[in-house]
C-alpha positions in Angstrom: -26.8 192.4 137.4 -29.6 191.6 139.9 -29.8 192.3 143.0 -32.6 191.1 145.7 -33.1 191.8 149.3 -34.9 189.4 151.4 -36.8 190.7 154.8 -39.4 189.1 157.0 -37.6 186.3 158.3 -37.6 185.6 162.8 -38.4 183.6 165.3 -42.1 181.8 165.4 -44.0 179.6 167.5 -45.4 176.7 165.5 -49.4 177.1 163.9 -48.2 180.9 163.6 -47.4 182.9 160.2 -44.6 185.5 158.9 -44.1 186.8 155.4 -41.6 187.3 153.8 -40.6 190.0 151.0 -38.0 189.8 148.2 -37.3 193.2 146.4 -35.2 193.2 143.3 -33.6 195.9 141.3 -30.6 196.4 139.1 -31.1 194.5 135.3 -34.8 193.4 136.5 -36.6 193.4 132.6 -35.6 189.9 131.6 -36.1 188.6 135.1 -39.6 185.8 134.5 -39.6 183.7 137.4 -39.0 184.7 141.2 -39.0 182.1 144.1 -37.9 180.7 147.3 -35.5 177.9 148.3 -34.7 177.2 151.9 -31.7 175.1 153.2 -32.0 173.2 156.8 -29.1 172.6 158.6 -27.3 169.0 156.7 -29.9 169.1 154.4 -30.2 169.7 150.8 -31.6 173.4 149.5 -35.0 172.9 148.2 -37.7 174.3 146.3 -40.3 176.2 148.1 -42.3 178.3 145.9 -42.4 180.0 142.7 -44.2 182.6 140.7 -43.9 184.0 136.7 -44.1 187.4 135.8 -47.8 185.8 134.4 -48.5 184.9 138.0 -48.0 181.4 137.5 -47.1 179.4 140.8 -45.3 176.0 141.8 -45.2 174.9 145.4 -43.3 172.2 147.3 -46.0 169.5 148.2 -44.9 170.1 151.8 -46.2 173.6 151.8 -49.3 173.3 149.6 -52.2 174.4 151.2 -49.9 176.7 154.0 -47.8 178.7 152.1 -48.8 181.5 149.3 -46.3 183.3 147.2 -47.3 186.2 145.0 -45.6 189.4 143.4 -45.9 193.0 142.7 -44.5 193.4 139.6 -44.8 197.4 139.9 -42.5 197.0 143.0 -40.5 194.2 141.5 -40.7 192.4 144.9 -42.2 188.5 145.7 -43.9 187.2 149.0 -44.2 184.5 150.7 -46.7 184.0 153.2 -45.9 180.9 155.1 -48.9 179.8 157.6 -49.1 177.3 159.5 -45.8 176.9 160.6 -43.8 173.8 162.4 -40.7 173.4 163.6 -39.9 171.2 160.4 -40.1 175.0 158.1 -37.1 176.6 159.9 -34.7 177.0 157.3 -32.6 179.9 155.7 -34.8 181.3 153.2 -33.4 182.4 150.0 -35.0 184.5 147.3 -34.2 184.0 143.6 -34.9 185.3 140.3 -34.5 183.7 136.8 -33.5 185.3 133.3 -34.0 183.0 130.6 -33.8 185.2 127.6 -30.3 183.8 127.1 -29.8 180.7 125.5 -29.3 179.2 129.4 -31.0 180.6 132.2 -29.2 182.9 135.0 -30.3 183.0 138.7 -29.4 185.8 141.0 -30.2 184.9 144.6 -30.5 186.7 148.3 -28.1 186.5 151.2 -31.3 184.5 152.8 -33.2 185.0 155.8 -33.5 182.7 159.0 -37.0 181.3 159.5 -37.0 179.5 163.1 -40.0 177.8 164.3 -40.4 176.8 168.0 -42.2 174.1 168.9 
């Protein structure tokens, strides 16, 4: 099992930054890809970011440009620093990290953290 703790999240003016931080640990060897998803109120959880092990990264078009995720893979923990912020970014945040050495991939995710951004 995997287990990841998510941090950083708060309360924000809009044009200003906070970063948040995703530690995993448990059964963290076949983990390959970690990322974010957020989820607005009635709306649809989407993709934010995502990084490989390789340091490969995938980002929502509506954060290109403001948002930068990267990992430690010595501290088995991801990042995302979000810059630039609007209102339109608040969201529960969740972190969550894929195993595909299995014939179908697993996903573990965080409780989430609440990103509010004031306008």
């Amino acid at each position: 099992q995997v287990r990841l703790v998510e941090s950083g999240g708060g309360l924000v003016q809009a044009g200003g930054s906070l970063r948040l931080s995703c530690a995993a640990s448990g059964f963290i060897c076949n983990i390959n890809v970690m990322g974010w998803y957020r989820q607005a109120p009635g709306k649809q959880r989407e993709l934010v970011a995502a990084i490989t092990s390789g340091g490969n990264t995938n980002y929502a078009d509506s954060v290109k440009g403001r948002f930068t995720i990267s990992r430690d893979n010595v501290k088995n923990t991801a990042y995302l620093q979000m810059n630039s912020l609007n209102p339109e970014d608040t969201a529960v945040y969740y972190c969550y990290a894929a195993d595909s050495s299995g014939r179908s991939e697993t996903r573990f995710w965080g409780r989430g953290t609440q990103v509010t951004v004031s306008s």
